[in-house]
C-alpha positions in Angstrom: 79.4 70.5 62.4 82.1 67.9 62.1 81.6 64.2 63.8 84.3 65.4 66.1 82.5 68.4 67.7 79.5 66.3 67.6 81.8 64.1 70.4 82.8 66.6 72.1 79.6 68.3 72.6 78.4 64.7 73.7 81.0 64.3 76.4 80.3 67.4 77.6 76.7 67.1 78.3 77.5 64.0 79.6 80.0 65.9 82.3 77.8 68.1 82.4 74.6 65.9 83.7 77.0 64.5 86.3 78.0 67.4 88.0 74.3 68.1 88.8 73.4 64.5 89.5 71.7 64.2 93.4 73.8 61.9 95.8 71.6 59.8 97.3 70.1 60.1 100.1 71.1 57.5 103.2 68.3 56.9 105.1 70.2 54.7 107.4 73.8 53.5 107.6 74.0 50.4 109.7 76.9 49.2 108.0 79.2 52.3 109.8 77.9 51.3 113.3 79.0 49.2 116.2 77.7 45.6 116.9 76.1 46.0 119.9 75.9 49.9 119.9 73.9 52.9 119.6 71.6 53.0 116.7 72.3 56.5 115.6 69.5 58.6 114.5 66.8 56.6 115.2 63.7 56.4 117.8 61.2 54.3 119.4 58.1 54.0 117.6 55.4 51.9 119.8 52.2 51.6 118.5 49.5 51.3 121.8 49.6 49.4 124.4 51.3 46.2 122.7 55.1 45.0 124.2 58.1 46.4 122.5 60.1 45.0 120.2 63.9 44.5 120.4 66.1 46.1 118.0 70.0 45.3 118.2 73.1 46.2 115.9 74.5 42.9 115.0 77.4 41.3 112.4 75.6 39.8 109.6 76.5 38.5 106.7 80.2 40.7 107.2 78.3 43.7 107.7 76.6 45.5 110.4 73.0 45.5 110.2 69.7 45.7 112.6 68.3 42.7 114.6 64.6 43.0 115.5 62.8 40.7 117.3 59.4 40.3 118.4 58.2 38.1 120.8 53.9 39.1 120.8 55.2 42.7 120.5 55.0 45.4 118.5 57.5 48.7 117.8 59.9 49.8 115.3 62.1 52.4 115.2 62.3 55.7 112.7 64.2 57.7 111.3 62.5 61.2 110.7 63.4 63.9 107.6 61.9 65.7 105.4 62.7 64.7 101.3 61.1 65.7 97.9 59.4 62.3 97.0 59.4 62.8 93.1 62.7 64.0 93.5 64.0 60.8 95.6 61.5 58.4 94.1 63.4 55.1 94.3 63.7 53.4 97.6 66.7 50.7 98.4 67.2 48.4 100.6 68.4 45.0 102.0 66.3 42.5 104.8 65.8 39.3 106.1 63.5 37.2 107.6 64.6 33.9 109.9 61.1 32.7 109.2 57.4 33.9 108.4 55.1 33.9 111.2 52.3 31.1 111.6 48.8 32.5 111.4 49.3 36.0 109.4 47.0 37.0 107.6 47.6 40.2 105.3 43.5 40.1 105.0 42.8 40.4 109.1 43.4 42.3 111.9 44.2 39.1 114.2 47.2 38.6 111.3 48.0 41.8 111.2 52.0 40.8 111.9 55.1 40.4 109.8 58.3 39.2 110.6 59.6 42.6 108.7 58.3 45.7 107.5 59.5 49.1 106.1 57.1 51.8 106.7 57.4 55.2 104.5 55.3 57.7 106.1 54.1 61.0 104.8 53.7 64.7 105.6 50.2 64.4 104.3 48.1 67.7 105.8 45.4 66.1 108.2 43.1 69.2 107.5 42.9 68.0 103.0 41.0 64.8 104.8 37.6 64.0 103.7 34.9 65.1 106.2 34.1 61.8 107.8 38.1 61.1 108.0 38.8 64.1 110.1 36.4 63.5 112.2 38.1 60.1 112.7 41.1 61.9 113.3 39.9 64.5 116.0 38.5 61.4 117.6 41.6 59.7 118.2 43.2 62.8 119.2 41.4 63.1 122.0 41.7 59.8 122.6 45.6 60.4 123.1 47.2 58.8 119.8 49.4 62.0 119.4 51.4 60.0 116.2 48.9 59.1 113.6 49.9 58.6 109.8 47.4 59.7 108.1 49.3 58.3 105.2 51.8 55.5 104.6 53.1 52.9 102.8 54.3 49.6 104.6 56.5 47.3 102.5 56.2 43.9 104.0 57.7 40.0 103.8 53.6 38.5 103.7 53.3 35.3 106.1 51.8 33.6 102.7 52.6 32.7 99.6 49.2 34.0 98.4 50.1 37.9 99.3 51.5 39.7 96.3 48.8 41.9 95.8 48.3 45.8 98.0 45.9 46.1 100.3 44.3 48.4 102.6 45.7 47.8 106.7 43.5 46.0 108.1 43.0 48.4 110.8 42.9 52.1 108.6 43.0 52.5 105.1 45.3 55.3 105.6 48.2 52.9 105.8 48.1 51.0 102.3 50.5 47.2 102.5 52.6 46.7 100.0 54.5 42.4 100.1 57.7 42.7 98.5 58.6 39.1 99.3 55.2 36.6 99.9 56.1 33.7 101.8 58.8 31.4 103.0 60.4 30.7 99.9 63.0 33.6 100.2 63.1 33.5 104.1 67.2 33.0 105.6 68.5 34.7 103.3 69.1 38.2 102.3 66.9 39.7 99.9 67.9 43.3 97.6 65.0 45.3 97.3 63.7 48.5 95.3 60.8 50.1 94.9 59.2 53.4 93.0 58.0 54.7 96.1 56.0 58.1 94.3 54.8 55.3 91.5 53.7 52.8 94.5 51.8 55.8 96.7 49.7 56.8 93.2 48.7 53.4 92.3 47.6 53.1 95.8 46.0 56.2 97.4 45.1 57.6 93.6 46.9 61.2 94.7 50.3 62.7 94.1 52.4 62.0 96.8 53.4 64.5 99.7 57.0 64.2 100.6 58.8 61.7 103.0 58.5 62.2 106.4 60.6 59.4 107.2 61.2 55.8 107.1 60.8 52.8 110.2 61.5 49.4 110.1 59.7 47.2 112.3 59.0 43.2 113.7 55.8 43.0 114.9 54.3 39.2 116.3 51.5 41.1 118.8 48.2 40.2 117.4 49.1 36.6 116.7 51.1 36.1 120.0 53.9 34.2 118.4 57.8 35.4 117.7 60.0 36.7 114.6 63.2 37.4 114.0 64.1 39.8 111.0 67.4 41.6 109.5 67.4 45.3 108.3 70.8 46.3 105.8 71.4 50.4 104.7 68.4 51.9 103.4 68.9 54.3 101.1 66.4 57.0 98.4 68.1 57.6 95.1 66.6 60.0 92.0 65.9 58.1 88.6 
């Protein structure tokens, strides 16, 4: 075979690849809406009893984005689908943070807040718990928590410097914290980030992950009683 069909068989494979390469997948598009309108394909997500948080389309930076602020409150807002993790591993995404909050503490349940998080929750089968974690789970059923991940990540921006390292929630093991930024080093200005979510879920639960049952980004200040002011950009999943 000549050096010349050798190039052409290499250009076509190349085409070839192409044509089948997945799009990615937009999780959210904040950048196409209107400052000040609707956000589009995305709902309340409270968590107990705890205040809401307020979530606003705003200009940024020349872009549309998400304002969230929480003043001793604590809800996000989701986006729910249904996605191949392995198949859309990589997960993109721009934020910022006016300031971490005083008194967080990755480690406790009184510093259980962050000025922003992105939560990647999983259609993990309640009933493939362990015996003492379904149990846990019937309990607070009946207790009337009707939304309960039994699995998720949440990427935060840590209150301290200290927090690079995952760690269990403080409140449920079932929901593994990931810092992505640690700190106020990085805090008034917008940070790009990426993560391997199917690489991230194994090194932390030890399983293959289930797929993505959808993404919510959230400001939470409730358990420490003070205020934060974040900024969400498009979040998107793309293949390898």
């Amino acid at each position: 075979m000549t050096r010349t069909h050798l190039s052409l068989l290499s250009v076509a494979a190349l085409v070839t690849l192409t044509a089948f390469a997945l799009p990615d997948y937009a999780v959210a598009s904040f950048s196409n809406m209107t400052p000040g309108g609707t956000i589009n394909g995305w709902q309340s997500l409270n968590l107990g009893n705890a205040p809401e948080s307020r979530y606003t389309l705003v200009r940024d930076g020349g872009t549309t984005v998400v304002r969230g602020q929480a003043d001793a409150s604590a809800s996000g807002l989701v986006r729910r689908f249904d996605i191949d993790t392995n198949r859309y591993p990589l997960l993109s995404w721009r934020w910022k943070a006016d300031d971490v909050i005083q008194g967080g503490n990755i480690n406790s349940r009184g510093g259980d807040d962050y000025p922003a998080r992105i939560y990647v929750l999983f259609d993990y089968d309640p009933a493939d718990l362990s015996f003492g974690d379904r149990v846990k789970y019937r309990a607070l059923r009946a207790l009337g928590y009707d939304e309960i991940p039994v699995r998720a990540i949440s990427y935060v921006w840590a209150n301290r410097a200290s927090e690079t390292r995952p760690v269990a929630n403080a409140y449920t093991d079932w929901v593994q914290m990931i810092p992505v930024e640690s700190g106020s080093a990085n805090v008034g200005t917008w940070r790009n980030e990426r993560r391997d979510v199917a690489a991230d879920y194994r090194a932390v639960f030890g399983e293959e992950p289930p797929a993505i049952a959808g993404i919510a980004i959230m400001s939470d200040a409730d358990n420490t009683g003070n205020s934060a002011t974040a900024y969400f950009g498009d979040i998107r999943l793309s293949t390898r």
